[in-house]
N, C-alpha and C positions, 0 to 999 in steps of 0.2 A: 769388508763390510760395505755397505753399500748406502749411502749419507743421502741424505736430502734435507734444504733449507726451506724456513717460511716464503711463500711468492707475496717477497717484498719487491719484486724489482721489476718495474715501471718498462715495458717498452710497446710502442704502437701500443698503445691502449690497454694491453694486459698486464695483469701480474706474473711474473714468472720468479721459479724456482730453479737453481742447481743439482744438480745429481750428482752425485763422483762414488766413484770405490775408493777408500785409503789402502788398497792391496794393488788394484791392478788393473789396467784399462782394458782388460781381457772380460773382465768378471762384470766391469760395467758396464762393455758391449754386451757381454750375453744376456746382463740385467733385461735392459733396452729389447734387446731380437725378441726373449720370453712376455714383455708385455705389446711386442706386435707393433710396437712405438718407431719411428724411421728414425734413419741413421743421421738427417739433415738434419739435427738439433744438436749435432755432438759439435762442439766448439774447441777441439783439442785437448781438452783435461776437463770437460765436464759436458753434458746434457742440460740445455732449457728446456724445462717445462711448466706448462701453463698450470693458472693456479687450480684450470677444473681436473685437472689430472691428481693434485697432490695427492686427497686422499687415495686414490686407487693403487699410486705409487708406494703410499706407507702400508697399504693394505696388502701388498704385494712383497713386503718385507725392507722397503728403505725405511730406516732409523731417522725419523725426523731431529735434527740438528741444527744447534744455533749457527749463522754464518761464521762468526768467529773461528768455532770451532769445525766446523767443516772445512775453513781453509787453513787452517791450522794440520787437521789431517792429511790432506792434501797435500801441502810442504812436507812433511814429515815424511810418509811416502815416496815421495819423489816423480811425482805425477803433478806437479804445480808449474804450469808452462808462464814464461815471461811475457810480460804485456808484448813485445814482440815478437818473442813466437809463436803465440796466439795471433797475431795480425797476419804470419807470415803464412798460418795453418789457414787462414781463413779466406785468404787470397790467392792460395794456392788450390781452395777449394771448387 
């Protein structure tokens, strides 16, 4: 299934949102490719996106979910990358 959070999260001036699959980063990519969205927002276990995208996102079938519980899925999954290897993913990018 494919999760997205309220765009609580403050950077350069927007709000942004998280994306993730609790299945598979396969299904999250293909999420992303079917709405035409570029790949430069994947952060190794999830997608930013801005808060003007949210609705078209839920409209398009992500389950709007609290943060809590999106990373909660995430962990459970096993798709939940460590503060460093998200640093590692992102520097390597």
């Amino acid at each position: 299934m494919i999760l997205i959070d309220q765009p609580l999260w403050w950077y350069r001036g927007r709000r942004w949102s998280h994306l993730v699959s609790d299945a598979s980063l396969e299904e999250l990519h293909d999420f992303i490719d079917s709405l035409g969205f570029p790949r430069r927002g994947f952060q190794g276990d999830h997608y930013d996106v801005p808060e003007e995208y949210f609705e078209m996102v839920v409209s398009a079938g992500a389950v709007a979910t609290p943060s809590r519980e999106l990373l909660r899925r995430l962990k459970l999954a096993g798709l939940r990358l460590t503060p460093a290897e998200r640093r590692a993913f992102i520097d390597a990018g």
